[in-house]
Each structure stands twice: as structure tokens, then as C-alpha cells.
C-alpha positions in Angstrom: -120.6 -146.3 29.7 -119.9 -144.3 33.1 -122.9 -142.5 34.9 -121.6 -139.1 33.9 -120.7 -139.8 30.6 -125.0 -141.5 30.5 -126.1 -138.0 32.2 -124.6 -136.0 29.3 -125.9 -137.9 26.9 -129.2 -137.4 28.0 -128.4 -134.1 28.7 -127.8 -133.5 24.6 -130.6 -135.6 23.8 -133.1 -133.6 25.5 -131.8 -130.3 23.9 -131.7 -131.7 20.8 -135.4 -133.3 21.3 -137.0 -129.6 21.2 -135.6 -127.6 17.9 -133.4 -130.0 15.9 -132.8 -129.2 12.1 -132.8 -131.9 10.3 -129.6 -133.7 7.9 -131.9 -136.3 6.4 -129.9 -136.1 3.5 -126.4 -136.2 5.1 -124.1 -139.3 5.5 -122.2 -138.5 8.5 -118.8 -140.0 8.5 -115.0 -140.0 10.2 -111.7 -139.9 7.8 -108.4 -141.7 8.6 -105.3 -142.4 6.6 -103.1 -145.5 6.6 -100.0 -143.5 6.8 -101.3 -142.2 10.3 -102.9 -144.7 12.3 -101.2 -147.8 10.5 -98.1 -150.1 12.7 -95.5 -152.1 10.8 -94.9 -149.5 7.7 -91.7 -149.4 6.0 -92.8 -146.1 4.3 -91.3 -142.8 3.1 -92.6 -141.8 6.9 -90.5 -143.4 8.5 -87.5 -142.8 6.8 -88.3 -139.1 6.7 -89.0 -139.6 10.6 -85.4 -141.5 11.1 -83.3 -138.6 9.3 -85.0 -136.3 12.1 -87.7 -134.7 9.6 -90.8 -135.3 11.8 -91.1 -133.1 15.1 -90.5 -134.8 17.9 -90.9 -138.3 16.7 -87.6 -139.6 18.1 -88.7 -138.6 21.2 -92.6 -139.6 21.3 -93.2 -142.8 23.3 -94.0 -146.4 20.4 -94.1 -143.0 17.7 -93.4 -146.0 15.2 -96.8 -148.3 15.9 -98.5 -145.0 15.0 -102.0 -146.3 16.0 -102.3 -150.0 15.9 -104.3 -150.0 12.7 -103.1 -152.8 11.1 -102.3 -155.4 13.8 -105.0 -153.9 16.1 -107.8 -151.9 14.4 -110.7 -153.2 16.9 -110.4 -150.5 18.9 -110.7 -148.0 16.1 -113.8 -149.8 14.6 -115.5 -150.1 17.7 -115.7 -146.4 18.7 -116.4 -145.4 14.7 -119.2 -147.6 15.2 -120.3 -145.9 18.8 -120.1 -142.2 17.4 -123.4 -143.3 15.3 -122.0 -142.6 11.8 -122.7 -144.3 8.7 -119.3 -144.0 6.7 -115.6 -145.0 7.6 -113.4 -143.6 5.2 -109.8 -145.0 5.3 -107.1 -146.3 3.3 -105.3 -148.9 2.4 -101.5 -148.7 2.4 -99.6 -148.7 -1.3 -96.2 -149.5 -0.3 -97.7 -152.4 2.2 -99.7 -153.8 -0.9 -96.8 -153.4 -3.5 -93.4 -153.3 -1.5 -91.5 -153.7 -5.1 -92.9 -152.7 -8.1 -94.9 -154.8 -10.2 -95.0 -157.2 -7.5 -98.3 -157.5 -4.7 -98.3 -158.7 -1.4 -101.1 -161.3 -1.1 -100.8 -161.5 2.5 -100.9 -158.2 3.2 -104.3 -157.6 0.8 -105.8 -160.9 2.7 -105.1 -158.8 6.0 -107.3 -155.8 4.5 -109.7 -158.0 3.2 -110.6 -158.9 6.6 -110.5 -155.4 7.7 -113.0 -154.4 5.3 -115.1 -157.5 6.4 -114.9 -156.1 9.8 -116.1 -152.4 9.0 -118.8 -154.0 7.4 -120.0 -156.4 9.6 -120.5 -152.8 11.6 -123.1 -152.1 9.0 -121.1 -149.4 8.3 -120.3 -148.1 4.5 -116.7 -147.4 3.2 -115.1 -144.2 1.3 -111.7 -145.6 0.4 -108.8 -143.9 -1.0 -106.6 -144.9 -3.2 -103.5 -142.2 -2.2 -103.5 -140.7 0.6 -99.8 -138.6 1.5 -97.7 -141.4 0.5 -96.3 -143.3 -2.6 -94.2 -147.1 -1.9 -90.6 -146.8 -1.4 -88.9 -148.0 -4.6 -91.7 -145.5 -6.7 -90.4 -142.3 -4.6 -86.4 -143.5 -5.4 -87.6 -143.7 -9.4 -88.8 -139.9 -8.7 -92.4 -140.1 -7.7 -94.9 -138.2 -9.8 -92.3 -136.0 -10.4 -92.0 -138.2 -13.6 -94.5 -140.1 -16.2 -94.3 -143.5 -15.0 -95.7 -143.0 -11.9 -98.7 -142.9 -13.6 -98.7 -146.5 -14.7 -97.3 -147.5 -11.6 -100.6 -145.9 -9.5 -102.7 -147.4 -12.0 -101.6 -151.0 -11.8 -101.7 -150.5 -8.2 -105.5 -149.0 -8.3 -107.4 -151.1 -10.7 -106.1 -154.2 -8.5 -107.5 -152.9 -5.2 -111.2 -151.8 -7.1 -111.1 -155.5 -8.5 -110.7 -156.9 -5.0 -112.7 -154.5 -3.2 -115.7 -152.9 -5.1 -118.3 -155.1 -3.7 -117.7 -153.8 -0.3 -116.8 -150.2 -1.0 -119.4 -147.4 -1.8 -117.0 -144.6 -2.5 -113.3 -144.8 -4.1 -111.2 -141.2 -3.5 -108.3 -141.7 -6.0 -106.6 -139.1 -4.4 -106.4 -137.4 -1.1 -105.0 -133.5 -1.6 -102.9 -134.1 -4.4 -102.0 -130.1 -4.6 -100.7 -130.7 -0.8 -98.8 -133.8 -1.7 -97.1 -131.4 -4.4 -96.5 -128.3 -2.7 -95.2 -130.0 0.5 -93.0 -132.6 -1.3 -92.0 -131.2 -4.0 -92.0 -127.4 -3.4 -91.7 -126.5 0.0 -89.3 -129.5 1.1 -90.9 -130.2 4.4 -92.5 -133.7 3.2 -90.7 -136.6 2.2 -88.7 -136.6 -0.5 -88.1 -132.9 0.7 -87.7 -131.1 -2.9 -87.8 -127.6 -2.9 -88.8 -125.1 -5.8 -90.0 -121.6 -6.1 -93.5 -120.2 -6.9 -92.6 -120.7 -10.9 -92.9 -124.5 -10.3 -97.0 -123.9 -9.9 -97.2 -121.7 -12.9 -99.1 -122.7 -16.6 -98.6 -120.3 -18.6 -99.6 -121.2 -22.5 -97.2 -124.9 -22.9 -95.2 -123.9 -20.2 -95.6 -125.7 -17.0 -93.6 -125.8 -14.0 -92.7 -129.0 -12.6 -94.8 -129.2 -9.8 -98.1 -128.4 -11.8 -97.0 -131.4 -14.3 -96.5 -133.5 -11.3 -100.4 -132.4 -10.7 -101.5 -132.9 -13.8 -100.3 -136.6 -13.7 -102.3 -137.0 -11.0 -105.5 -135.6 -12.5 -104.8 -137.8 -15.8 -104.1 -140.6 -13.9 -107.7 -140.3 -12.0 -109.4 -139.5 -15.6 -107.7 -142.6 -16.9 -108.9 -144.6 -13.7 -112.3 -143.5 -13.8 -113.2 -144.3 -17.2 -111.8 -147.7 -17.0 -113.5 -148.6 -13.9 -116.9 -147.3 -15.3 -116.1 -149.9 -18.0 -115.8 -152.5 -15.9 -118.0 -151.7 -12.9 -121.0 -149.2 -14.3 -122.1 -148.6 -10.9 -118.9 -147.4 -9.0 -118.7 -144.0 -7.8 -115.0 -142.2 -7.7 -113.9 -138.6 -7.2 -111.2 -136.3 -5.3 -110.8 -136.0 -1.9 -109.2 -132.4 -2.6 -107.7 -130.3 -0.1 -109.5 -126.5 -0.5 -108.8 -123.7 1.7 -110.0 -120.4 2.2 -107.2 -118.0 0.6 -106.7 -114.5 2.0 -105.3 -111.3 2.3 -105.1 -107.6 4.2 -103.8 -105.9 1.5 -104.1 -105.8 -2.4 -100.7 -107.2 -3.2 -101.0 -110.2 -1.1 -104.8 -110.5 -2.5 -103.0 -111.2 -5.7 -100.7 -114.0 -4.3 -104.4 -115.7 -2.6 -105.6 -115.7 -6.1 -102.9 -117.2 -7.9 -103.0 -119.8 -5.3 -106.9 -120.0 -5.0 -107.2 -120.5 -9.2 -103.8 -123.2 -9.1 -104.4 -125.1 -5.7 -108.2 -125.2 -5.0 -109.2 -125.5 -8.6 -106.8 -126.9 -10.8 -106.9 -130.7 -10.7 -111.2 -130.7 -10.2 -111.5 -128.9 -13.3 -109.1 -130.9 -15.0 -111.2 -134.1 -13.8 -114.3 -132.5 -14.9 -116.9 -134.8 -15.9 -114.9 -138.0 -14.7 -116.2 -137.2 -10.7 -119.0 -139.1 -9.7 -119.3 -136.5 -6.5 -116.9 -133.8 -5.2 -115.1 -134.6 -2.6 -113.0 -131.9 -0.5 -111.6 -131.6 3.0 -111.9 -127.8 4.3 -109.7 -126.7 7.5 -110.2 -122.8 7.3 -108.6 -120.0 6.1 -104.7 -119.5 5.2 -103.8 -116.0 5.4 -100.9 -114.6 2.7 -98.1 -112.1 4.0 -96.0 -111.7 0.7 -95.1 -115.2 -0.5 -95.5 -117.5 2.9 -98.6 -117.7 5.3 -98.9 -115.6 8.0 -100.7 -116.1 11.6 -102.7 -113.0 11.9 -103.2 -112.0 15.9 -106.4 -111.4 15.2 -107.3 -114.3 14.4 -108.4 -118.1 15.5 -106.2 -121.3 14.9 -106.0 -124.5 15.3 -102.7 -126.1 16.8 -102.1 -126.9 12.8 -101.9 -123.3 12.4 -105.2 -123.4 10.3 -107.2 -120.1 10.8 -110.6 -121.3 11.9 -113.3 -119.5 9.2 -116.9 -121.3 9.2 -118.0 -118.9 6.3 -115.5 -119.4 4.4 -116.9 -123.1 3.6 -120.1 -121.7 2.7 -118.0 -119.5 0.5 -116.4 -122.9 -1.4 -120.2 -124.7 -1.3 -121.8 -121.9 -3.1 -118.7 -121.9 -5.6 -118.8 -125.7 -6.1 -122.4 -125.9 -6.8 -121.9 -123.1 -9.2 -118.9 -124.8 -10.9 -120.7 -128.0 -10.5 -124.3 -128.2 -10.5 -124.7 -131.9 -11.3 -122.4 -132.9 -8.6 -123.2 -133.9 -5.4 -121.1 -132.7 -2.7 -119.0 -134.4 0.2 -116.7 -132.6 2.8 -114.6 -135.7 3.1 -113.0 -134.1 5.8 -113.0 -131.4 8.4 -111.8 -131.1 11.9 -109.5 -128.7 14.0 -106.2 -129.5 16.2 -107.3 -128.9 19.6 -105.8 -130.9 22.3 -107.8 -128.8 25.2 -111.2 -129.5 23.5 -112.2 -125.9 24.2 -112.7 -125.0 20.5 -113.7 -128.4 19.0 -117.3 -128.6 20.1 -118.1 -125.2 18.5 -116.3 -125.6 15.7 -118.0 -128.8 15.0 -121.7 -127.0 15.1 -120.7 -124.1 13.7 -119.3 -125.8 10.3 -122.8 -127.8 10.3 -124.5 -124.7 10.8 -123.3 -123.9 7.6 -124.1 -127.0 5.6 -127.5 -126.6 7.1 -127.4 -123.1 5.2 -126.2 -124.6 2.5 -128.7 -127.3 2.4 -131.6 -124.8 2.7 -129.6 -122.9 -0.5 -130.6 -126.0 -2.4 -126.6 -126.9 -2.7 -126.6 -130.4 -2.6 -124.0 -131.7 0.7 -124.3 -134.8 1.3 -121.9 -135.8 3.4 -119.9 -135.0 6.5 -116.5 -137.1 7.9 -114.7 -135.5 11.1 -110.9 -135.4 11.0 -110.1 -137.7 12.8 -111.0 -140.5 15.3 -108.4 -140.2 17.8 -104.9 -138.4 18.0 -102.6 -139.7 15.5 -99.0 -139.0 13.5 -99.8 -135.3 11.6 -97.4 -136.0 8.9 -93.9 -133.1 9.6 -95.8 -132.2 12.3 -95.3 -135.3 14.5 -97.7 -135.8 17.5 -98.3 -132.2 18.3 -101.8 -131.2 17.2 -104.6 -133.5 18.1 -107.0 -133.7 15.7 -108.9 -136.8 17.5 -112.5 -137.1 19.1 -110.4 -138.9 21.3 -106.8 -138.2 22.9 -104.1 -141.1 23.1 -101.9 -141.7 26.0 -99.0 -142.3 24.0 -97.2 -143.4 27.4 -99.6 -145.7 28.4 -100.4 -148.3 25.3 -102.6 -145.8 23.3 -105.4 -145.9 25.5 -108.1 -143.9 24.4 -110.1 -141.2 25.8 -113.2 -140.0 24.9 -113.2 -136.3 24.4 -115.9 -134.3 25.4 -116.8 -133.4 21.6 -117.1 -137.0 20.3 -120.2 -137.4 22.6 -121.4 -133.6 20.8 -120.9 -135.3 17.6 -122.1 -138.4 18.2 -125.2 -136.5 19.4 -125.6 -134.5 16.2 -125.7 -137.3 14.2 -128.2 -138.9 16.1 -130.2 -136.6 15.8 -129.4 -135.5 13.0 -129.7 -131.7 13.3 -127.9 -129.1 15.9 -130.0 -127.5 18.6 -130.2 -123.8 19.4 -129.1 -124.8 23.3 -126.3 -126.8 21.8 -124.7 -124.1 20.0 -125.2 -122.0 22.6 -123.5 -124.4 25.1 -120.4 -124.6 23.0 -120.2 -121.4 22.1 -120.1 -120.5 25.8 -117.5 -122.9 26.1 -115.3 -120.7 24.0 -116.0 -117.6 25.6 -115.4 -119.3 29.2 -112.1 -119.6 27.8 -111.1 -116.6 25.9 -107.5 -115.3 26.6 -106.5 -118.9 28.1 -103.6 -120.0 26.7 -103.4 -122.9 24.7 -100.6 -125.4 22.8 -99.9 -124.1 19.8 -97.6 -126.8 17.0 -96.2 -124.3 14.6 -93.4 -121.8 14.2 -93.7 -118.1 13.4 -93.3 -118.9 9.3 -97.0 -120.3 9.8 -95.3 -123.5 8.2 -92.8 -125.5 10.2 -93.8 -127.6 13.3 -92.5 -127.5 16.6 -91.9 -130.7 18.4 -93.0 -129.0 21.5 -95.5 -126.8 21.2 -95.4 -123.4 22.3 -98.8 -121.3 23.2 -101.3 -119.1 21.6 -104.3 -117.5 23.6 -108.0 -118.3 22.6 -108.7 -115.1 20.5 -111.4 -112.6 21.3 -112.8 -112.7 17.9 -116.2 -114.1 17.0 -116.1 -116.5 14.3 -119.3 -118.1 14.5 -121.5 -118.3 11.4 -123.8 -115.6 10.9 
């Protein structure tokens, strides 16, 4: 470690030593997906990439290796293991493990086998999910969940990773934001295979239902049917969602209307349709989407990420106190929260002030417990390409993805060390923000709120104040 880098660490540790608040019930973690960090894929990503669907892919330096993952992971482990956590959660690829259906790739579970082995020799635990944004090849030509054998075909493919892999895994995620897989894919056109339908497709009304909640709904019966065999098998497994929930809002009544039509369909749908076959609820929170008609809008006023993700701390107390109340005899994990934010201005507060609120929550009796950052280091952000940067550390692209430690993986790491956040640290990166306010910043998406740019344009830090009060 460099003397400066040493000097801020002691720096953090000395304001943490006088008023920390303590996460003694927390499992910090970081998320990743396969799709994203993973080289040698013959997916639906790349295809999707080679018909120019990806922003600037064709013209991002090795955009295919993505991160290394697969041939190359050390360098991942080794900094999840510095930042201090106590849970990876990753995936494992389901087009590498089944490249023809019916038919597994020994070689390639052996490789993850020894991945696993790895992670653990790092005394770390592991959340892994089952599907996370992508399906194999030859199930997305047969129509992906779009029809009923999908479901078989996920199955097959799950129960054989739990039966190699439950002894070394403390969480199984069946599914990673199956209402985004949906809209995006199947709705919206702007993931692979690029369907698009209206609004009706989400709608269920009486025996009616669209095509894109049925596609849905096969995913929520195929997680019921998963879960009750592998409580059969293995009593003391522990599976559940890693759901994608957002904050939906509106200025004005009429789009109000369109925030709750998509707050009761896309944040709630598939958990209460797996009620009572979640061991824990899982979600991964972002902010806040703000509705203009039928399409987000970016609000001036307003905070973003580079995703285009309005950043709104309260709003995850909102969901907490709404989860708990839906769900009082689950525990509850945020498998996933982060913001895109290549200049690191933002990052470090938005870090404390989304723990600020799971302290509240905590002291509300609501029972969090756990925390995973998206993500370790810069990767492939699905449509969007390389733009945003999600990562506690950036990736020279141009220079063999060497990594760089950004200045919020040493706040995090700090956090969870001590396992509380300090009244000068939040002060610190608060000031951070303000330092900055009007400074102009990369910015991935398009005025719709929805497409990506493969160069980014620019957005000025806002002068509101979203800290959690």
C-alpha cells in the first residue's frame, strides 16, 4: 500500500474511532454478474454487442474480455478480500455451463468449482445467483421465457449447480431483476432479444395477462418450484430474489397514476407471488425513476447517476419500512446498491448516506441484514456499454484492465471495518459534493432517460440536497 493511500486510512480510522454506529448485525458485501466481468462468453451479449446494440462497444479497447473473470479472477478476489467484506455475490454463467440444451459442460463447472474454492479459501461467504440478465443461446432462439419451457430448461440447469455447489454457498438468488430482464427484453427492445410491446403487455387484469407479465410469472413459478425442491433435498439452504425495486415518481397526478401502475406490477409482483417460498428478501435499490407520461424523465432538479438513476436515499427507507410491513418474518438484504460515477465526486456520499438509512432502519427494528456495493471495478453496463462506472475501482481499458483504487473503496472499506459511519465522515463527503456543485460531469444517457450514449455527454452536479434527514 502507498504512504498516502496508509495516511488516509488512518485518517478514516481515527474519525471513525470517536462516534461510530454500529452494523453488528450487517453482512457487508460486493455484487458482480458473469455476463459483466466474465472473458470467453458466447452469449446473447455479444451477439447483441456485434449487431451494434451495445454503445460504444465496437469501439472500446478488448470490450470482448469484459473483465478477465473467468481466465483471470485473482485480481478481482484479491481486492473483494481487501475492502474487508464478508460476502462475494457473483454468478455463474448459464450458457457457459449448458452451451446446448440438455447437455453440461463438465470442464467449464470444474473451472467454477475452483473459483468457488478460491473465494473461499478468502474466508469469504458466497450469495450466488442463478440468472442474472442472460439466458444460453439456443434457450433465447426457442423464445426465452417468453414461452413455458423455459421453465424446465432453468430448472434442470439450477438444481444441477445447487447439487454441486451448496456446501460452499450460503445464499442462492434464483433470480436477479427478473421485472428488468422483461421490460428491457421483451418490452422496450433495448436488451437482447430486442422485443418490443406496449404498456398492455404488463397488465393482469382478471385471466387476462399480457405477455410480458406471463413471461414474469414463469419466473416466479419457476423460483416456487425451485425452492420447494431444494428445501426437500437440502433443509438448510436459504434462496430468495435479488429483485430490482425502485422508487417510482411523479409531479403531477396523471403521471402519479402511471408510478403506481408500475410501483404495484414491477416492484411487487413477482415477491408476492414467491410469498412464503423466500428464505430472506433480496433487492437491489438504485434511486428514484421519475414518470413524464409513459417514459422516464430526467428532472433538472434533480441528482443522477451516469445510469440516469435519480439518486433518492429516502426513498430506500421508504421500500424498508414497506418490506417489513409486507414481510415481517423476512430478513432483509440490499443485494445491491451503488451509483455510476466515473469522477468519484458523488460516490462517497452516496455510500454513507444510503447506510445512514439502514442505520435508521435498523434502530426502526426492520431487520437489514445485509449490504453488497455495485460493483467492484468498472465493467460492461449491459446496452449501455462502458459508459457509467459503477466500480470502487476504475479500469484502464487501454492499458490491460489495470485497476485503480478509487477514493470511495478505501471509505467503504473503512465503514465496514468499523462497522458504523462517523459524523466527520459524512461530513467530509458531503463537503465533497458541495466542493463540486455546478461542475460538470459525464453523463451515459439520452434525453428519453432510456437509451445510452456511447459517449457520454455532461450533466452538472445539482444544487439539491439529497442527504437523508
Amino acid at each position: 500500500m502507498s504512504r498516502p493511500r496508509i495516511i488516509l486510512v488512518l485518517m478514516f480510522l481515527f474519525q471513525f474511532s470517536a462516534s461510530a454506529a454500529p452494523f453488528d448485525q450487517i453482512e457487508f458485501g460486493i455484487a458482480t454478474a458473469p455476463a459483466q466481468v466474465e472473458d470467453g462468453l458466447d452469449d446473447i451479449w455479444s451477439d447483441w454487442a456485434n449487431q451494434g446494440k451495445i454503445a460504444g462497444f465496437k469501439e472500446t479497447p478488448m470490450a470482448q474480455d469484459r473483465l478477465r473473470f473467468f481466465t483471470d479472477p485473482d485480481p478481482e478476489i484479491n481486492a473483494v478480500s481487501e475492502s474487508g467484506v464478508s460476502v462475494y455475490r457473483l454468478g455463474l454463467d448459464w450458457g457457459r455451463i449448458m452451451p446446448e440444451e440438455n447437455r453440461f459442460d463438465e470442464a467449464a463447472i470444474a473451472k467454477y468449482k475452483d473459483l468457488i474454492r478460491k473465494i473461499r479459501a478468502r474466508k469469504l461467504k458466497i450469495m450466488l445467483t442463478l440468472m442474472h440478465h442472460s439466458v444460453p443461446k439456443w434457450a433465447q432462439a426457442k423464445g426465452g421465457w417468453l414461452v413455458d419451457s423455459m421453465k424446465d430448461h432453468f430448472l434442470s440447469f439450477s438444481k444441477r449447480l445447487i447439487d454441486e455447489f451448496q456446501s460452499d454457498v450460503d445464499w442462492w438468488a434464483s433470480f436477479n431483476e427478473g421485472n428488468i430482464f422483461v421490460s428491457l427484453a421483451y418490452a422496450q427492445g433495448l436488451w437482447p432479444p430486442g422485443e418490443t410491446r406496449t404498456l398492455f403487455s404488463f397488465l393482469a387484469l382478471g385471466p387476462f395477462r399480457g405477455e410480458s407479465i406471463r413471461a414474469m410469472d414463469r419466473m416466479s413459478d419457476s423460483h416456487i418450484e425451485l425452492y420447494h425442491w431444494a428445501h426437500a433435498k437440502y433443509p438448510g439452504i436459504k434462496i430468495g430474489l435479488a429483485h430490482n425495486m425502485a422508487r417510482y415518481r411523479g409531479n403531477h397526478w396523471w403521471d402519479q397514476i402511471t408510478a403506481s401502475f408500475l410501483d404495484r406490477t414491477l416492484n411487487w409482483r413477482m415477491p408476492e407471488r414467491a410469498r412464503g417460498t423466500l428464505d430472506f428478501f433480496g433487492f437491489n435499490y438504485y434511486g428514484a425513476e421519475w414518470i413524464k407520461g409513459s417514459r422516464i424523465d430526467l428532472d433538472p432538479e434533480e441528482e443522477y447517476s451516469e445510469a440516469g438513476r435519480a439518486v433518492d436515499p429516502k426513498g430506500l427507507l421508504e421500500l424498508l419500512r414497506e418490506i417489513h410491513e409486507r414481510f415481517p418474518e423476512l430478513p432483509i438484504l440490499i443485494t445491491e446498491n451503488g451509483i455510476a460515477d466515473s469522477t468519484d465526486w458523488l460516490r462517497p456520499a452516496y455510500l454513507v448516506e444510503h447506510l445512514k438509512v439502514i442505520e435508521q432502519a435498523l434502530l426502526e427494528q426492520i431487520p437489514v441484514r445485509g449490504y453488497f456495493v455495485w460493483t467492484l471495478s468498472d465493467n460492461l453496463e449491459w446496452s449501455d456499454g462502458y459508459c457509467p462506472k459503477f466500480g470502487l475501482f476504475s479500469v484502464d481499458r487501454g492499458n490491460g484492465l489495470k485497476r485503480t483504487p478509487r477514493k470511495s473503496f478505501d471509505v467503504y472499506r473503512e465503514i465496514v471495518i468499523a462497522r458504523g459511519v462517523s459524523d466527520d465522515l459524512r461530513n467530509l463527503t458531503w463537503t465533497l459534493v458541495q466542493n463540486h456543485r455546478g461542475d460538470s460531469r459525464p453523463f451515459c444517457r439520452s434525453e428519453d432517460g432510456v437509451t445510452g450514449l456511447a459517449t457520454p455527454g455532461v450533466r452538472p452536479v445539482s444544487g439539491k440536497d439529497w442527504r437523508f434527514k
